[in-house]
C-alpha positions as CSV (number, residue, x, y, z in Angstrom):
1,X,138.7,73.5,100.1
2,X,136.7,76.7,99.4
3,X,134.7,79.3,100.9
4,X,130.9,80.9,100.9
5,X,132.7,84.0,99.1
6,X,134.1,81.4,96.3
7,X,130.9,80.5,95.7
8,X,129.2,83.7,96.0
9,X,131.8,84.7,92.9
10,X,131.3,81.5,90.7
11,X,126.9,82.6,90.9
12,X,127.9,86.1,90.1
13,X,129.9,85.3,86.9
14,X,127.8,82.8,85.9
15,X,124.7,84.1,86.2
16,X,126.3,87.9,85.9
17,X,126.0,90.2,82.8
18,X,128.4,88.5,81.0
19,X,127.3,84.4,80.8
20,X,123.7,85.4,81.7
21,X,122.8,81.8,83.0
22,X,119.6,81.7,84.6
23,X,120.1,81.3,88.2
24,X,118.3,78.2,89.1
25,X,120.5,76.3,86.6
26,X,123.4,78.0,88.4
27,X,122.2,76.9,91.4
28,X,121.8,72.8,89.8
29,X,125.8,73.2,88.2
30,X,127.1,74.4,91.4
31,X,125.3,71.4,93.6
32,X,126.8,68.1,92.5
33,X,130.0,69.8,93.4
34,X,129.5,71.1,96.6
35,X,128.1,68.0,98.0
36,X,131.6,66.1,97.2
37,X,132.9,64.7,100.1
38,X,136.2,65.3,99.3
39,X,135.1,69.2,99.1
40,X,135.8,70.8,102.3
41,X,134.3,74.0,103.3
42,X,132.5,75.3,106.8
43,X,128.3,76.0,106.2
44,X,128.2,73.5,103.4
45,X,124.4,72.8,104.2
46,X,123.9,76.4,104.7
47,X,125.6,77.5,101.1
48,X,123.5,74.1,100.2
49,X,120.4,75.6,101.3
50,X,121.1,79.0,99.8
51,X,121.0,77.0,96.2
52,X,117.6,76.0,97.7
53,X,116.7,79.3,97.9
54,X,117.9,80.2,94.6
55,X,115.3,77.5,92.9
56,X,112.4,78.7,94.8
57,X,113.4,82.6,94.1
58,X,115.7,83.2,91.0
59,X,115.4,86.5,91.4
60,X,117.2,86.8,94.5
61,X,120.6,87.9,94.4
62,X,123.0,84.6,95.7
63,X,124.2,86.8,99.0
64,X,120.7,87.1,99.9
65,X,119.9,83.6,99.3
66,X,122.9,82.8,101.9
67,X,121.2,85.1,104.2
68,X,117.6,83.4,104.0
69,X,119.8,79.9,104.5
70,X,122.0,81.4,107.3
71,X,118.5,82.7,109.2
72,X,117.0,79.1,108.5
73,X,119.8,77.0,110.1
74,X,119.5,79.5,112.9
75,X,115.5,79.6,113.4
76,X,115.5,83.2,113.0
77,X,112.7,84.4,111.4
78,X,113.4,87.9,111.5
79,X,115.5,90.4,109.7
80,X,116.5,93.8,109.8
81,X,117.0,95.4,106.4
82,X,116.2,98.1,103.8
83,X,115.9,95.4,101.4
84,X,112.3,94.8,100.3
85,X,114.3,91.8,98.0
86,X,113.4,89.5,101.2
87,X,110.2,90.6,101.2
88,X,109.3,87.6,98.6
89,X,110.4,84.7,101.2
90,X,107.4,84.1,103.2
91,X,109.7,82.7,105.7
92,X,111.1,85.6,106.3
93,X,109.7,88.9,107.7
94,X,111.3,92.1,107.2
95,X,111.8,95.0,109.6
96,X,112.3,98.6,108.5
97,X,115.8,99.7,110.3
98,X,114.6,102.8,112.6
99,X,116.0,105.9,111.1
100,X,117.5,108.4,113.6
């Protein structure tokens, strides 16, 4: 069994500052072992479709790419943030958060 946040760590190290593996081969490493069936863990398709996300944009960060593939399982199309980052998913639209 593992978790969205395991994964999140294995993209960062391996495509961090110190391995420097280009994040759509990342993306194919981590796949073949996430679809195991003997590898349980809750949002597979979703952390499944964030990999997705990763090949289509490498330079999205991996959390973002969850995001994108949370909002997608969801149907929601919309998304509050200060990050233009999302801005490159044409899927996606981004809101400017209302400053007070």
């Amino acid at each position: 069994m593992t978790t969205e946040a395991v994964i999140a760590e294995v993209f960062y190290v391996l495509a961090g500052p110190v391995y420097r593996t280009p994040r759509p081969e990342v993306a194919m490493v981590l796949r073949p072992m996430i679809t195991l069936r003997a590898l349980r863990m809750d949002n597979k398709q979703v952390v499944l479709g964030a990999l997705d996300v990763i090949e289509a944009h490498p330079s999205l960060d991996f959390e973002d790419a969850l995001i994108i593939a949370r909002m997608a399982s969801e149907k929601i199309e919309e998304l509050y943030s200060y990050d233009s980052d999302f801005e490159r998913v044409a899927s996606v639209k981004r809101l400017e958060p209302a400053t007070v």
